[in-house]
Each structure stands twice: as C-alpha cells, then as structure tokens.
mmCIF file as gemmi writes it, N, C-alpha and C atoms, coordinates in Angstrom:
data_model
loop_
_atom_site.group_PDB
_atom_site.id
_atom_site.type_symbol
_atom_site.label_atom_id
_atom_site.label_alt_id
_atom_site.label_comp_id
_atom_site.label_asym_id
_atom_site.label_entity_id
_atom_site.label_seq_id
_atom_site.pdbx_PDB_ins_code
_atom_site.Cartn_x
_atom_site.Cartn_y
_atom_site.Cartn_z
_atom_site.occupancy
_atom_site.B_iso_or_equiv
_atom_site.pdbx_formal_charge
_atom_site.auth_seq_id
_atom_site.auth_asym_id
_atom_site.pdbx_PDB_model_num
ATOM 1 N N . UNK Axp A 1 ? -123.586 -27.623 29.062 1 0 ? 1 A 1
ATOM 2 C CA . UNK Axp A 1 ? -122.749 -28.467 29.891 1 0 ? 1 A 1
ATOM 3 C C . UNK Axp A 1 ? -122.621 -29.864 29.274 1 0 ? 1 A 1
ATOM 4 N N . UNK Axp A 2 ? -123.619 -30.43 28.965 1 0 ? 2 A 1
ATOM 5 C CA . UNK Axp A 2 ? -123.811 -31.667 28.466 1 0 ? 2 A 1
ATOM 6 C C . UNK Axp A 2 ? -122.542 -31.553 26.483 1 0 ? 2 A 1
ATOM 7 N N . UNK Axp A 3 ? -122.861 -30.818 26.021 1 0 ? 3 A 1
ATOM 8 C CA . UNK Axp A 3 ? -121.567 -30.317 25.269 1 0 ? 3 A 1
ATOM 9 C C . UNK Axp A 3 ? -120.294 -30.898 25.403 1 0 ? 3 A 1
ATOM 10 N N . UNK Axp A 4 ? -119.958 -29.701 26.711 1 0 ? 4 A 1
ATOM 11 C CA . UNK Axp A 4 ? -118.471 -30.523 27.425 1 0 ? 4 A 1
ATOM 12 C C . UNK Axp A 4 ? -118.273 -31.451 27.662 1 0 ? 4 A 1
ATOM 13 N N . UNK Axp A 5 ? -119.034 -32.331 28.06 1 0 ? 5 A 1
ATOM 14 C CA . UNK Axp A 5 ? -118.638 -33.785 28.753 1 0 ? 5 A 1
ATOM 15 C C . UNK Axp A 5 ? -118.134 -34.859 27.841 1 0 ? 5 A 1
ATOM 16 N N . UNK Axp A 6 ? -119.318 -34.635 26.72 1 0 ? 6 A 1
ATOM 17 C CA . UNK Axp A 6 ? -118.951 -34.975 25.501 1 0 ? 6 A 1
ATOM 18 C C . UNK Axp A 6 ? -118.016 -35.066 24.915 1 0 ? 6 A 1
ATOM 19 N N . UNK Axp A 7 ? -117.279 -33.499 24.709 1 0 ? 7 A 1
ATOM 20 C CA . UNK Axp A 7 ? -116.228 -33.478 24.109 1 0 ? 7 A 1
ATOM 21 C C . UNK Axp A 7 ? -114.651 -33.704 25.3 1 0 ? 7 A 1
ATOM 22 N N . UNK Axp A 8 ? -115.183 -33.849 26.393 1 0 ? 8 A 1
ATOM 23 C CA . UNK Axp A 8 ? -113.915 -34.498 27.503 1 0 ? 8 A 1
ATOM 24 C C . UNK Axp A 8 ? -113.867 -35.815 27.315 1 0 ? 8 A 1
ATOM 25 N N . UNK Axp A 9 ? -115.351 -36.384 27.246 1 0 ? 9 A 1
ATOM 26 C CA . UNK Axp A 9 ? -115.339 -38.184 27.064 1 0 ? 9 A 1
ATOM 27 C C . UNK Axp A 9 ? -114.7 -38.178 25.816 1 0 ? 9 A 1
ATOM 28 N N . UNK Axp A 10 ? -114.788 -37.779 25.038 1 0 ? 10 A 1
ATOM 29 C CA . UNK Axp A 10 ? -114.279 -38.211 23.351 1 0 ? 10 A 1
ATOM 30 C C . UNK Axp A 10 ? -112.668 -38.132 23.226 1 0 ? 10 A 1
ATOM 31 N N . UNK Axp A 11 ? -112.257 -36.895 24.284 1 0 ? 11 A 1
ATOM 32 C CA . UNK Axp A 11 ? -110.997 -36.464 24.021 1 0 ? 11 A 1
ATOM 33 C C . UNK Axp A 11 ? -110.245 -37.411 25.129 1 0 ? 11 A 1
ATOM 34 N N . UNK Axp A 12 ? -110.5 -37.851 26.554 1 0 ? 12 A 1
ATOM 35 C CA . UNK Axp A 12 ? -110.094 -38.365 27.738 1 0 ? 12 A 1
ATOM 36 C C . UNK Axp A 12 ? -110.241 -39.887 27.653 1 0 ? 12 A 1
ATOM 37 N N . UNK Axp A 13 ? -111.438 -40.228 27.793 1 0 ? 13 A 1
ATOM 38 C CA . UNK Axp A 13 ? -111.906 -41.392 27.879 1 0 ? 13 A 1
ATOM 39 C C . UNK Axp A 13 ? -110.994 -42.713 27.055 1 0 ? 13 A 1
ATOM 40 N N . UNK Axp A 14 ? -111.295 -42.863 25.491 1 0 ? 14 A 1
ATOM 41 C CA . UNK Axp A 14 ? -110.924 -43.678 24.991 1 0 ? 14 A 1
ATOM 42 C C . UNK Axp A 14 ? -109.717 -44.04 25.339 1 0 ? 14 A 1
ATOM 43 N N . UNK Axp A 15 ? -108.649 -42.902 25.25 1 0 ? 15 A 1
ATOM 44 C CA . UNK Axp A 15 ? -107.621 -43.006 25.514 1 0 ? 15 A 1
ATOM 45 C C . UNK Axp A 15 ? -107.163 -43.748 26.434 1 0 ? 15 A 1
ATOM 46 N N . UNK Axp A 16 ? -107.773 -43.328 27.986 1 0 ? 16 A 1
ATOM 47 C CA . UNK Axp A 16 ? -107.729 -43.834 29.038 1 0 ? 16 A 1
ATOM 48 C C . UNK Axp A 16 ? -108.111 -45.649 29.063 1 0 ? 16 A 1
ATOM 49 N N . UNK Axp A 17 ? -108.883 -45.711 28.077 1 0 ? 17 A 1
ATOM 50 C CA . UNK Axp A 17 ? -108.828 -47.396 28.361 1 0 ? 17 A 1
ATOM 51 C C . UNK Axp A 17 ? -107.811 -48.032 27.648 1 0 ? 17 A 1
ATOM 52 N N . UNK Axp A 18 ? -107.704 -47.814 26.557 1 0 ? 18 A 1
ATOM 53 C CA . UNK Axp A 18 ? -106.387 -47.939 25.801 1 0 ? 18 A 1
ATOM 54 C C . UNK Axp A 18 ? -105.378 -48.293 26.286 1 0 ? 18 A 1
ATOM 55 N N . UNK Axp A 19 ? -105.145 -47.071 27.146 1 0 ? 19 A 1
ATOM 56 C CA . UNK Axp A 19 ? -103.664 -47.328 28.166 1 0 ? 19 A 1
ATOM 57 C C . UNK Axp A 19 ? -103.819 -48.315 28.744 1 0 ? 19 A 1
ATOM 58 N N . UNK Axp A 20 ? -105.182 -48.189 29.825 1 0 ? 20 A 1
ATOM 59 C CA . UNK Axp A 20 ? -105.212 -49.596 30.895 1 0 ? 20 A 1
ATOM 60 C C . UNK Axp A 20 ? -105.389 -50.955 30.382 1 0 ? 20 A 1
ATOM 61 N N . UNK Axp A 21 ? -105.835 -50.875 29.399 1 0 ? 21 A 1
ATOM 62 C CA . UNK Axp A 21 ? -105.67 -52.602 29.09 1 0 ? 21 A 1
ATOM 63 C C . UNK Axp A 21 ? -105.343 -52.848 28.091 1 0 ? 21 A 1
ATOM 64 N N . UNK Axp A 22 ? -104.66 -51.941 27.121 1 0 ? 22 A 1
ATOM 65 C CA . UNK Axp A 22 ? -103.955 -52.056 25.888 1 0 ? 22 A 1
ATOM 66 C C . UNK Axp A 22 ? -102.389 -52.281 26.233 1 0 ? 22 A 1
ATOM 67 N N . UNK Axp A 23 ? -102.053 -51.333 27.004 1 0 ? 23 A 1
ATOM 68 C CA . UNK Axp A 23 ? -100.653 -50.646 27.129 1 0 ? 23 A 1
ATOM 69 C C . UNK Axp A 23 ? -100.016 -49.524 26.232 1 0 ? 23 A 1
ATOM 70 N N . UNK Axp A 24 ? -101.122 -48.864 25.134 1 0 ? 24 A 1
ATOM 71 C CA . UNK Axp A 24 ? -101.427 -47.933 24.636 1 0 ? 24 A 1
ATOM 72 C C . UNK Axp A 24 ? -101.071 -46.715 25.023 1 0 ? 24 A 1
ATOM 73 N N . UNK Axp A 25 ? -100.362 -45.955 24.393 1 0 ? 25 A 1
ATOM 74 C CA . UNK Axp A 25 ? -100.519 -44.215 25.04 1 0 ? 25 A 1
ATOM 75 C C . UNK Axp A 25 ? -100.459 -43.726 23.766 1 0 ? 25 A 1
ATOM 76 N N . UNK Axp A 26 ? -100.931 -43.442 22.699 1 0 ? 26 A 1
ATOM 77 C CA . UNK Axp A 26 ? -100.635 -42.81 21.497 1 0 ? 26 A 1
ATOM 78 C C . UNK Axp A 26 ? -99.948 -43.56 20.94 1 0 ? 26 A 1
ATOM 79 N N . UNK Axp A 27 ? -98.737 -42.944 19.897 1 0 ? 27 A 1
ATOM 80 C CA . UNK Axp A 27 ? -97.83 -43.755 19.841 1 0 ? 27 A 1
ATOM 81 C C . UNK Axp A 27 ? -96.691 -44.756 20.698 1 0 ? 27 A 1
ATOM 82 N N . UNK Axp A 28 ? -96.688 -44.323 22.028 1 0 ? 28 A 1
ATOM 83 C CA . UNK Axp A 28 ? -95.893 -45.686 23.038 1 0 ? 28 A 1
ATOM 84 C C . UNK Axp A 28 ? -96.717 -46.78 23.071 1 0 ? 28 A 1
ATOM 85 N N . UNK Axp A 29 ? -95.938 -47.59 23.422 1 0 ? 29 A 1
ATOM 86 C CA . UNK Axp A 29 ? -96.572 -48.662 23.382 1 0 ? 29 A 1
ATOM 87 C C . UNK Axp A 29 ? -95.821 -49.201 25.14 1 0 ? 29 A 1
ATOM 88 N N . UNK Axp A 30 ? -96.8 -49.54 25.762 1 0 ? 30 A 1
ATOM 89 C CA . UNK Axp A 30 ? -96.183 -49.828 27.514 1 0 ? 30 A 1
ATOM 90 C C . UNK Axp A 30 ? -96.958 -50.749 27.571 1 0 ? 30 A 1
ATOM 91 N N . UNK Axp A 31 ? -96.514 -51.922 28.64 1 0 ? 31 A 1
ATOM 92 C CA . UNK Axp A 31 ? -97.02 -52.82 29.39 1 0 ? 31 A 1
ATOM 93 C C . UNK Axp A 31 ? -98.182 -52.483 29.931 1 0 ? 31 A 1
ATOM 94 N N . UNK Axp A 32 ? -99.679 -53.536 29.69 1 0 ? 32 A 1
ATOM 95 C CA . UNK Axp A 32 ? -100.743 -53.001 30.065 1 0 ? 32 A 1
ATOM 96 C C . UNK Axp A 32 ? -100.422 -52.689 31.374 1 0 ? 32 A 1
ATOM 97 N N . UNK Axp A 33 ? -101.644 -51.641 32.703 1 0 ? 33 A 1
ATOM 98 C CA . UNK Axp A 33 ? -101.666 -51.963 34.173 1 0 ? 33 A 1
ATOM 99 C C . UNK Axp A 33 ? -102.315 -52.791 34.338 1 0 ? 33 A 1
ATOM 100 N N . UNK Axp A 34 ? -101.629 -53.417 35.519 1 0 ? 34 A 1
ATOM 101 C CA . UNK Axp A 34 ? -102.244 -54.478 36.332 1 0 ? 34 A 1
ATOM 102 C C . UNK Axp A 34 ? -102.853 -54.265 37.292 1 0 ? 34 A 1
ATOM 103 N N . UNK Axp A 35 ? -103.777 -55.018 37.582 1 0 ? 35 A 1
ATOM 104 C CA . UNK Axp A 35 ? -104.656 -54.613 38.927 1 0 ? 35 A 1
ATOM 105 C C . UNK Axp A 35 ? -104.682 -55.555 40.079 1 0 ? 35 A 1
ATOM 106 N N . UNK Axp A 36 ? -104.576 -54.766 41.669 1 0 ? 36 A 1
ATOM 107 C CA . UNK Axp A 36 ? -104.732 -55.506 42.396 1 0 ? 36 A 1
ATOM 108 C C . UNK Axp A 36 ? -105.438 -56.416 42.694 1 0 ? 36 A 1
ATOM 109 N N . UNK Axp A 37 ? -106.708 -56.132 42.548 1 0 ? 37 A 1
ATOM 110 C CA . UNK Axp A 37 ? -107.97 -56.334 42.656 1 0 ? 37 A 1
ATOM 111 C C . UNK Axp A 37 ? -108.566 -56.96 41.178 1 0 ? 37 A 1
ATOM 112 N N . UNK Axp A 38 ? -109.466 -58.068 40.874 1 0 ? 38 A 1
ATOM 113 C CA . UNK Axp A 38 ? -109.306 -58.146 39.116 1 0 ? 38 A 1
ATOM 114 C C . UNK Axp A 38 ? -111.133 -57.034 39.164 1 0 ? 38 A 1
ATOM 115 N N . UNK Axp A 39 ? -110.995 -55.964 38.029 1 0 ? 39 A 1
ATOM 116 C CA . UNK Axp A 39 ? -111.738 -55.612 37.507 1 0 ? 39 A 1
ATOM 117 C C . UNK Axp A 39 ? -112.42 -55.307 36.261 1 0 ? 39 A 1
ATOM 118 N N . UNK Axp A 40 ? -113.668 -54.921 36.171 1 0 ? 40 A 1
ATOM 119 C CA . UNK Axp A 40 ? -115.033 -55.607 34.863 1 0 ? 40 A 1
ATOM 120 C C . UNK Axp A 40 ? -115.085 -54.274 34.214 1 0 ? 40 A 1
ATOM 121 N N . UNK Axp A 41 ? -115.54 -54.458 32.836 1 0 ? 41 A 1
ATOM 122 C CA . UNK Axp A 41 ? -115.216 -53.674 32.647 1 0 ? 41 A 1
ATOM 123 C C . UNK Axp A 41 ? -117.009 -52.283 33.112 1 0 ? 41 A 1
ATOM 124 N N . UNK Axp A 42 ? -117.87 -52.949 33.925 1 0 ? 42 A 1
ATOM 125 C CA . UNK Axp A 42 ? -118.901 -52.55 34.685 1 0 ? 42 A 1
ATOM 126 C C . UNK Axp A 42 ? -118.275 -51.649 35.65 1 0 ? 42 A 1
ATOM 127 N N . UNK Axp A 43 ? -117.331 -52.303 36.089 1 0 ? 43 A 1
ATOM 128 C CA . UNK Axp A 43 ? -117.177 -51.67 37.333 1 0 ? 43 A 1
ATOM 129 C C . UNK Axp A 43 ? -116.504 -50.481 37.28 1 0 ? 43 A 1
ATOM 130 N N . UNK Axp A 44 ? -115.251 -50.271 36.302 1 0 ? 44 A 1
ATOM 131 C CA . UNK Axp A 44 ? -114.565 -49.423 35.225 1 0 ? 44 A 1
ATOM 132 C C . UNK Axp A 44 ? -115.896 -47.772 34.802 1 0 ? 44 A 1
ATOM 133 N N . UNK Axp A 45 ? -117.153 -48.363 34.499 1 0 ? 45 A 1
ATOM 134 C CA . UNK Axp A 45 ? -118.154 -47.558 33.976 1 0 ? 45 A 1
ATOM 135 C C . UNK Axp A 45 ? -118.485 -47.073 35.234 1 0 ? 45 A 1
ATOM 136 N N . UNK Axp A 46 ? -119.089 -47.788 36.263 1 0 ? 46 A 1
ATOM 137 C CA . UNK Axp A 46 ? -119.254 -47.316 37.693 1 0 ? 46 A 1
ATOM 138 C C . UNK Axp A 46 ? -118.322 -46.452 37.996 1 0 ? 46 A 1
ATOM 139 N N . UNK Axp A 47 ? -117.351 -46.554 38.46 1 0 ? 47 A 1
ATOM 140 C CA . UNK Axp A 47 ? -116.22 -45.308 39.184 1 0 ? 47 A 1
ATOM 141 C C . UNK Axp A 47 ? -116.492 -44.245 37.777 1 0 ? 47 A 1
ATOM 142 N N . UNK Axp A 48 ? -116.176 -44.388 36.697 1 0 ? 48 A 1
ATOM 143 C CA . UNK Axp A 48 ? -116.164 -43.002 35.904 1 0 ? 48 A 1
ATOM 144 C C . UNK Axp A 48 ? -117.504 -42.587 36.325 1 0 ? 48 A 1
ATOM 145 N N . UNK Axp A 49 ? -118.504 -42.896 36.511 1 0 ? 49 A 1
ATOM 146 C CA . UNK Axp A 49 ? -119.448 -42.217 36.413 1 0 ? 49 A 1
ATOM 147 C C . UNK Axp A 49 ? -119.871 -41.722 37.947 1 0 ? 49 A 1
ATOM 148 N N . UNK Axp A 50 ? -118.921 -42.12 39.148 1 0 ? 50 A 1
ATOM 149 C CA . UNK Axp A 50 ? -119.243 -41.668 40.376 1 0 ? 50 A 1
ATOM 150 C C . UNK Axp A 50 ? -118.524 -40.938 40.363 1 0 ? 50 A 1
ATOM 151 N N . UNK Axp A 51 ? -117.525 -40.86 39.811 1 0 ? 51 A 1
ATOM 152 C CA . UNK Axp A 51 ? -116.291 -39.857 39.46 1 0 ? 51 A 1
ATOM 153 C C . UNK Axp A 51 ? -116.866 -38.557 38.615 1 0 ? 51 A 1
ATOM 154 N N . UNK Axp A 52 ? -118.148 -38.631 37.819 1 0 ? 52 A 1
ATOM 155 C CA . UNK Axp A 52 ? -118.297 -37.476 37.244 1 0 ? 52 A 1
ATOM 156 C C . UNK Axp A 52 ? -119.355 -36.943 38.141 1 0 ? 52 A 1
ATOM 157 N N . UNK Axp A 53 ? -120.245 -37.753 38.633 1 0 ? 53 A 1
ATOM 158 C CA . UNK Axp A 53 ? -121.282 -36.792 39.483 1 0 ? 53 A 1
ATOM 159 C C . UNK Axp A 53 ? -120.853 -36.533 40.239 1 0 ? 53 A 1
ATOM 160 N N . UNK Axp A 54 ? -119.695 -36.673 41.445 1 0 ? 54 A 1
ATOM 161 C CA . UNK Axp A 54 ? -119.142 -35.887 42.42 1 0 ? 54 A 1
ATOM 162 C C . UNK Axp A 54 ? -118.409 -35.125 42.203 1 0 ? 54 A 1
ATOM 163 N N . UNK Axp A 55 ? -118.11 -34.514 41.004 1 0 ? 55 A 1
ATOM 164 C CA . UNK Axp A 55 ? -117.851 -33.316 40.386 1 0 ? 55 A 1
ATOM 165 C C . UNK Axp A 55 ? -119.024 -32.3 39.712 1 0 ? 55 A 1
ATOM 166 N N . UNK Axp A 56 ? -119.481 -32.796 39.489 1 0 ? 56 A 1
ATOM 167 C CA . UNK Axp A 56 ? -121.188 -32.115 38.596 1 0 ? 56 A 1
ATOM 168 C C . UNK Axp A 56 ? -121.612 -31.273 39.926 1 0 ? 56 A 1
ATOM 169 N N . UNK Axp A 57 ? -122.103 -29.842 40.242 1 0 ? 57 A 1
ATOM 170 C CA . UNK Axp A 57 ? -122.977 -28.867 40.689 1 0 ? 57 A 1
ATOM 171 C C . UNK Axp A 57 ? -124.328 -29.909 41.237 1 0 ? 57 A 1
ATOM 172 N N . UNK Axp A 58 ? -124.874 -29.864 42.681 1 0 ? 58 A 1
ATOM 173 C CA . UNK Axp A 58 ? -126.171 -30.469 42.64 1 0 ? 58 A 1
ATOM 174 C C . UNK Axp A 58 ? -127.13 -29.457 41.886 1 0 ? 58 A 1
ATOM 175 N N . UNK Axp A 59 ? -128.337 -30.102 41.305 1 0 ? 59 A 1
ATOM 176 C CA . UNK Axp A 59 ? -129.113 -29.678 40.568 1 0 ? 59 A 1
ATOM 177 C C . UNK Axp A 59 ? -129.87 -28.262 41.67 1 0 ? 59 A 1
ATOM 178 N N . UNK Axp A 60 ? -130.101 -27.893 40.836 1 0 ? 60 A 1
ATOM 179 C CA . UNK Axp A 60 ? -130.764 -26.267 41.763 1 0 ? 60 A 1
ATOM 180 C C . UNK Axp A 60 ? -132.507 -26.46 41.566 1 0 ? 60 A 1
ATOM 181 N N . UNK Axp A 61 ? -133.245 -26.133 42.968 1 0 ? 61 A 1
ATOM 182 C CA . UNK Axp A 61 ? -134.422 -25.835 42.816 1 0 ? 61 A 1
ATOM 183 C C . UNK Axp A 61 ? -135.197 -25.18 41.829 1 0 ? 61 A 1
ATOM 184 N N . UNK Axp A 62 ? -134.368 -23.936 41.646 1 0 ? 62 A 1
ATOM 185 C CA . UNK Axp A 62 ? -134.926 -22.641 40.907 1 0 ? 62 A 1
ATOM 186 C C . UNK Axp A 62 ? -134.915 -23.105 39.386 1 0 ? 62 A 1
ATOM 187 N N . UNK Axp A 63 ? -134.193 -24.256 38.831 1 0 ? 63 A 1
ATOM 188 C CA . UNK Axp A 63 ? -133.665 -24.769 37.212 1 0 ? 63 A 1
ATOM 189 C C . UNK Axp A 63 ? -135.379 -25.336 36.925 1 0 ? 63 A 1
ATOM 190 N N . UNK Axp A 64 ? -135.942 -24.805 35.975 1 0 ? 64 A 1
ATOM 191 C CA . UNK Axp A 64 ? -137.6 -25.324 35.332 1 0 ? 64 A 1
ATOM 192 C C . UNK Axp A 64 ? -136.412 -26.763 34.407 1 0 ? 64 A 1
C-alpha cells in the first residue's frame, strides 16, 4: 500500500501545487487560484493529509 501512495504523490501531488500557486498545468500556463481565505503552505500539508487518512481502511486488530 505504502507503494501506491507513493507513486499517486509523485504522479498527483506536485502537479497539484504547481497549478495552485504557479498557474501551471503542464504545458498551459493559467492564472494562479486565489483563495478566499489566505493559506500556508502547513495548512495545504494538513488537509492532504486528512484527506488521505479518511480514505485509508482503519487499521485491523488481527494485522501483527
């Protein structure tokens, strides 16, 4: 599992910041987004990562 994530962060991730505060998409080039709210790039790490454990299986008793 730990595999995948890896290779989703490598393939998803970068990209994704790129866009948001680059204005980046590959080759387009777009106006960064703006945010309502001003945000860090902490807080950015926070949501992805509440964003991945409320997708992640809870851990199982029976797993040594």
């Amino acid at each position: 599992m730990g595999e995948s994530l890896n290779e989703l962060y490598l393939k998803y991730v970068p990209i994704l910041i790129d866009r948001i505060y680059e204005g980046t998409s590959g080759e387009e080039i777009l106006e960064p987004m703006r945010f309502i709210t001003p945000r860090t790039n902490l807080n950015l790490v926070q949501q992805l990562t509440t964003l991945i454990d409320s997708m992640l299986p809870e851990p199982s008793d029976n797993v040594p």
